[in-house]
N, C-alpha and C positions, 0 to 999 in steps of 0.2 A: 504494500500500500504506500502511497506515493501522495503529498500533498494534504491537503486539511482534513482533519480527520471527524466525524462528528459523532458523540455520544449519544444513543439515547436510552433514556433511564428514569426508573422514580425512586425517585429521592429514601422515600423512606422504604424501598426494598434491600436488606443485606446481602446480598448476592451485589445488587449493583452499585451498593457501598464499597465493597471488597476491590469489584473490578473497577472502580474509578481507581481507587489508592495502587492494585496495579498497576494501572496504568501511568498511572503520575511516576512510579517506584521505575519504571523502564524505558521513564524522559521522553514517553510519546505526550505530546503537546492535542489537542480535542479543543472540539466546541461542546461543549455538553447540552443538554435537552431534557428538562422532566416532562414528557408529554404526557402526566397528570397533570402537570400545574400548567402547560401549555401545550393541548389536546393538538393531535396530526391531524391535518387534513385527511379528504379522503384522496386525495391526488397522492398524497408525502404518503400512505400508507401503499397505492397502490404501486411508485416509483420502487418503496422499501421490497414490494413483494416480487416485484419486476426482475429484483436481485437473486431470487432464489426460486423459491415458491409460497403461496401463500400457504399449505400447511407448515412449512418450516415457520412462517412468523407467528402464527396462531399458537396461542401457547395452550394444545391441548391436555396441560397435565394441570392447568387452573382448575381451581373448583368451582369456578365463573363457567367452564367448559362441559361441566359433566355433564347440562342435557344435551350435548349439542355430540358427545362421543362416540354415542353408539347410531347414530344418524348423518354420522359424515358422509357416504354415499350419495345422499339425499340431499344434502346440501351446497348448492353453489360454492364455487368462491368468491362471485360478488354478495353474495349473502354474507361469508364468512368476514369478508372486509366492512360490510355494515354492520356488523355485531361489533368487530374491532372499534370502530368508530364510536358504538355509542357505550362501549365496555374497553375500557385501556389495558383492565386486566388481562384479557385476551391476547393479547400484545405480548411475544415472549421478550424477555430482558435479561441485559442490556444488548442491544445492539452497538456494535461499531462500523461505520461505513464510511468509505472512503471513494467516490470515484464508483464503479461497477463493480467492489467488491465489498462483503458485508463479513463482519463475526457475528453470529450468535450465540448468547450465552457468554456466562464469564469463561474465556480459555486462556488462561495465565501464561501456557508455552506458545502461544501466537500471538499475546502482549510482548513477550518479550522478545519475539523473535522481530518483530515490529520494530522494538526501540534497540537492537542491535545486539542485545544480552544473551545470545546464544538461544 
């Protein structure tokens, strides 16, 4: 990853506590983002899903998710990005995205492979 980096994250989840302080700890420089406290569009959700797939951003292991588990077949993925929209929890975190490529989830050995730390 090459060029400005942007976090996004809620504040008050410890997992995305963790991986900001990695992140900081392996001198990668972020724009951070609580999109709790300033919600994605559905553009900025649909670009984020653009990067992968929209089951990888969906965080089906919420407990916001359960009804939605056993009826994934049935369900769009413009569906699944209008639930993300009006449910943030859904939203797996933290995301890192740089340019066309994305981390999901805190991965400590690709923070630091990022800021040059082996």
């Amino acid at each position: 990853m090459r060029g400005d980096k942007r976090f996004y994250c809620w504040s008050k989840c410890s997992t995305c506590r963790d991986a900001r302080l990695a992140l900081r700890q392996s001198g990668i420089g972020f724009v951070e983002r609580d999109f709790f406290r300033e919600p994605l569009t559905e553009s900025e959700i649909r670009k984020l899903c653009a990067l992968t797939t929209v089951d990888s951003i969906f965080s089906w292991n919420s407990p916001s998710a359960r009804e939605y588990r056993e009826r994934r077949q049935d369900i769009t993925d413009d569906e699944l990005i209008g639930l993300m929209l009006v449910e943030p929890r859904l939203i797996r975190r933290p995301l890192l995205v740089q340019g066309d490529e994305i981390i999901i989830g805190f991965r400590r050995a690709e923070y630091r492979r990022l800021g040059g730390a082996g």
